[in-house]
Structures are given as C-alpha cells and as structure tokens.
C-alpha positions as CSV (number, residue, x, y, z in Angstrom):
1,X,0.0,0.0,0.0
2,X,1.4,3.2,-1.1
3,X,0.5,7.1,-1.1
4,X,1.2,6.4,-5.3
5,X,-0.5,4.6,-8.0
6,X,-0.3,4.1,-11.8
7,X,-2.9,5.5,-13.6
8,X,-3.7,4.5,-17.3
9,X,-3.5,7.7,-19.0
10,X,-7.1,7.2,-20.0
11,X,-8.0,7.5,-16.6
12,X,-6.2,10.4,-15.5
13,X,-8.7,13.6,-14.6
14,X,-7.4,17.1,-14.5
15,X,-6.8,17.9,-10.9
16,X,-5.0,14.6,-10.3
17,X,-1.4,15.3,-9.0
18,X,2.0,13.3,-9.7
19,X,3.8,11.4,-7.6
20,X,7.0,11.5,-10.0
21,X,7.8,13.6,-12.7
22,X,7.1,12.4,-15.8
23,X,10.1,12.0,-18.6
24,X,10.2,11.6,-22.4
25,X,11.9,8.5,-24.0
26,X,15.1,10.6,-24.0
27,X,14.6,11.5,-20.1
28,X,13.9,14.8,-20.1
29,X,11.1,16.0,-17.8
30,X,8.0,16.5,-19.3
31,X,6.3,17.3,-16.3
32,X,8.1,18.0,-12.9
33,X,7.1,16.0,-9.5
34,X,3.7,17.1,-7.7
35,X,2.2,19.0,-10.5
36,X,-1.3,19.2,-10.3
37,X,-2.7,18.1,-13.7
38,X,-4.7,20.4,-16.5
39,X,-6.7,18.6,-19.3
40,X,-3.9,20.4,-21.4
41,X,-1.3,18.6,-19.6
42,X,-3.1,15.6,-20.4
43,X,-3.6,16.1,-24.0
44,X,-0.2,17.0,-24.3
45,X,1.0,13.7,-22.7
46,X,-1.4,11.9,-24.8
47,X,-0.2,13.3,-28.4
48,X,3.9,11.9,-26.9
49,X,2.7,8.8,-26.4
50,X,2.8,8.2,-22.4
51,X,0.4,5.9,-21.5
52,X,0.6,5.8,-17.9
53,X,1.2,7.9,-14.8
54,X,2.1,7.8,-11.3
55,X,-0.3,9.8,-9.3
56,X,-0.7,10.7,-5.8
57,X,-3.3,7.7,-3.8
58,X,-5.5,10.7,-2.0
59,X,-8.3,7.4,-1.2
60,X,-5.5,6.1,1.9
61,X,-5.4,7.7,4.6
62,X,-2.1,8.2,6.9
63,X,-3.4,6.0,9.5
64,X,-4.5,3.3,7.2
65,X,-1.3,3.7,5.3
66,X,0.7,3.4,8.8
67,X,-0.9,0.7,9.8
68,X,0.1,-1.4,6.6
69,X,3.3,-0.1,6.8
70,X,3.5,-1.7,11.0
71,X,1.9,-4.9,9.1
72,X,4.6,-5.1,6.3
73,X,7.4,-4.2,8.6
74,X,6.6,-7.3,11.6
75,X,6.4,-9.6,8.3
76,X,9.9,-8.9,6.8
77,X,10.7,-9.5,11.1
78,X,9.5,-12.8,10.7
79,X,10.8,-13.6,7.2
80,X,14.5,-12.2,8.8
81,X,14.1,-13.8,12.8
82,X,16.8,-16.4,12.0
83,X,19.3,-14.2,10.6
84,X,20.5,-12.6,13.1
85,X,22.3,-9.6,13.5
86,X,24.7,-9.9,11.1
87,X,26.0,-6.8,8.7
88,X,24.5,-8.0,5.6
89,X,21.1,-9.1,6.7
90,X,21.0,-5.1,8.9
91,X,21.7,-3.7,5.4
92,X,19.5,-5.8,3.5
93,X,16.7,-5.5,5.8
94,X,16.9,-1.6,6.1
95,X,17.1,-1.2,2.1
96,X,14.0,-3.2,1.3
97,X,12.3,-1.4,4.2
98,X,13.3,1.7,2.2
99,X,12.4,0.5,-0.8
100,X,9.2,-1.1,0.4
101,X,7.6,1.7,1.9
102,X,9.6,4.5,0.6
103,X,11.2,5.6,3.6
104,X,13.2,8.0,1.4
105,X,10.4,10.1,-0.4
C-alpha cells in the first residue's frame, strides 16, 4: 500500500497530482514531481505517447497507510528472525524497508 498509484492515461482527470515527474523517451522532464494536472497537460502527454502515470493515492489515509506499513514491517521481522544480527542481513533488511515503503520520499 502506497500514497502512489499508476494510472492509465485514460483514466487520468485534471486535478489529479504526480507522484513522480514524468520523462520523455530521452529522459527529459516533461512534467516536474507534484504538479497538479490540467486537461492540457493531459492532451499534451497523450499526443507523446505516455500511457501511464504515477499519481498521488488521495483514497488512503495516513493511519490506514501506517498501519500497513507496522503490518509489512513485523512480516519482513518474521521472514528475517533467524538471521540474526549480522551486517549484511542489517543492510539488506533496512534497504528493502526503504524501498518497500519508501522511507526515502
């Protein structure tokens, strides 16, 4: 669960805002991060050929999305009890908590 989603451009409605700026084939930004979405921005994605978007998930609430978060969290406990407390399974746990749950954004 995640404050993001893809969106089919199809589906996208003006007032929608990204999660991520969105880049041409050659990576240049198209649209910056949290820009709030005009039916001109749309149509102008459209006619370059993006067909999806990450938008921000405005349906979860923070305490919903907390709660997965705790649920997720005592899972990867279990799935890591027998490793110990070893370097390498400290790292690894902390980066796909990161990555997971997006710690960093």
């Amino acid at each position: 669960m995640n404050k993001c989603m893809q969106v089919d451009l199809d589906d996208v409605v003006a007032g929608m805002t990204l999660w991520e700026a969105v880049l041409d084939g050659r990576g240049d930004v198209l649209l910056p991060e949290a820009a709030v979405l005009t039916d001109a921005m749309i149509t102008s994605l459209r006619r370059r050929g993006i067909d999806s978007i990450y938008v921000v998930n405005d349906d979860i609430s923070d305490a919903d999305l907390q709660a997965e978060r705790e649920r997720g969290r005592q899972r990867l406990g279990v799935l890591f009890r027998k490793c110990g407390n070893s370097p390498a399974s400290t790292i690894l746990l902390q980066q796909i908590s990161d990555y997971r749950w997006g710690d960093a954004k």
